[in-house]
N, C-alpha and C positions, 0 to 999 in steps of 0.2 A: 507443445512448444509455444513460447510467450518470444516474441520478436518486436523490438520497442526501438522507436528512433534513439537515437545519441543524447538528443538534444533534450528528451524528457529523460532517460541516468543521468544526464548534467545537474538537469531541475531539483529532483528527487534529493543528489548527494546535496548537492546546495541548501537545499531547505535543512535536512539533517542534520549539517555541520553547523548551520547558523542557530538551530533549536535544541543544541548539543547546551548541556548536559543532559535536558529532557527527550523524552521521546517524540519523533517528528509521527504524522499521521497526513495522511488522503486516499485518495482516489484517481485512477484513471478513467474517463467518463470513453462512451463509442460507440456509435448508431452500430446498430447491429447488419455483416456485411459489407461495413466501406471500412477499409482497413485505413483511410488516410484521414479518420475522421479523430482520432484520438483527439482528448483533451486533457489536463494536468490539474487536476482540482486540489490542492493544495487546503486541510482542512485545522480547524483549533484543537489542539488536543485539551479536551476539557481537565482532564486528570489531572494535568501539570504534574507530571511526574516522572522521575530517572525510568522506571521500569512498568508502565502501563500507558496506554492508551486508550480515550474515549472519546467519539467525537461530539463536536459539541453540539446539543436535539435540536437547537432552530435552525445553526446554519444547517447540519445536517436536513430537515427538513424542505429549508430552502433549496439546498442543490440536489436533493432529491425531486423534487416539483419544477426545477429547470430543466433538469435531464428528460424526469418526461414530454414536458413541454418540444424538448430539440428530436423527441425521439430515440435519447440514449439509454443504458443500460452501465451500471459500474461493472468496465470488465477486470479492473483491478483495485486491490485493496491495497495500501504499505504504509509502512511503522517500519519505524527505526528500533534498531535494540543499541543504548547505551555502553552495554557491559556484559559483555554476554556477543557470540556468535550469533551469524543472521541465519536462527532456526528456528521453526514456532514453538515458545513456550506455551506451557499447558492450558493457559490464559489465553493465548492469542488460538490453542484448538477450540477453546469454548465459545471463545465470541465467533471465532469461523462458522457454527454452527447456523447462523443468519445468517450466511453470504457463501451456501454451498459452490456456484456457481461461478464463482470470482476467483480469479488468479491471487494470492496470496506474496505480496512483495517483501524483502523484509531485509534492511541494509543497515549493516554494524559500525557505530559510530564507535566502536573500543577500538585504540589505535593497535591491536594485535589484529585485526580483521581489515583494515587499512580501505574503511569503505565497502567492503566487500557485499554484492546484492546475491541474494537466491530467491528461487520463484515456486511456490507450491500449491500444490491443491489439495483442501482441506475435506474431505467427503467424510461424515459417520466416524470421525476423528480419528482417522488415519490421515497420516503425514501423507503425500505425494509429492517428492519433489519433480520440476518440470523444467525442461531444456529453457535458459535463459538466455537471449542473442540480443546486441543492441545493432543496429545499419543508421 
C-alpha cells in the first residue's frame, strides 16, 4: 500500500493538467524509514509528447546525485496518460524494468478518467496494482 499526503495528489494533478496535452513525469524522492521525509520532484519530460515519457539524462542525473547526497531513494515514479486510462502501457512495463523497486504512479489527464490516480508495481512485467490512500 502506497499512502501519500494530499498535498503531493494536489502537486501531481497540478502539474498534469498545467503539461496537458503532453504527458507530465517525476518522481517522489524519501530517505529510507522516515515516512515524513517525502519530496515531489517534478521532472522535464524530454519526449514532449501526447503519449510517452522520458526524462530528461542531465536533470535526471542531477536529482539522482542530490538524492544521494540527502540519502534518498525514488520511492515513486509518475506520468500522466493523456488519452488513455491511468494503467501502464506496454511502454511504461518496459521502462519499469529499471525501476523494479519503485511504486509506479500513473494519473489520467482524459476528461473520461476525471484525474483519476492508480498505483502499481511493476516486477518481470507483470502489472501489480497497489492500495492507493492520500491523508
Amino acid at each position: 500500500m502506497l499512502t501519500l499526503p494530499a498535498a503531493l495528489r494536489d502537486a501531481i494533478a497540478h502539474q498534469a493538467r498545467a503539461e496537458h496535452p503532453l504527458e507530465c513525469c517525476g518522481l517522489i524522492a524519501a530517505v529510507p524509514g522516515e515516512p515524513g521525509s517525502l519530496r515531489l520532484v517534478p521532472m522535464h519530460n524530454a519526449a514532449q509528447a501526447e503519449d510517452f515519457f522520458s526524462f530528461e539524462p542531465l536533470q535526471q542525473l542531477r536529482v539522482w546525485r542530490e538524492m544521494n547526497g540527502r540519502g534518498e531513494v525514488p520511492l515513486v515514479l509518475y506520468h500522466s496518460h493523456t488519452a488513455s486510462r491511468p494503467y501502464p502501457s506496454d511502454t511504461d512495463v518496459e521502462y519499469a524494468a529499471a525501476f523494479p523497486e519503485v511504486f509506479h504512479l500513473i494519473v489520467s489527464t482524459d476528461p473520461r478518467f476525471d484525474l483519476s490516480m492508480r498505483c502499481f508495481r511493476i516486477e518481470d512485467g507483470r502489472i501489480l496494482e497497489q492500495p492507493l490512500a492520500f491523508d
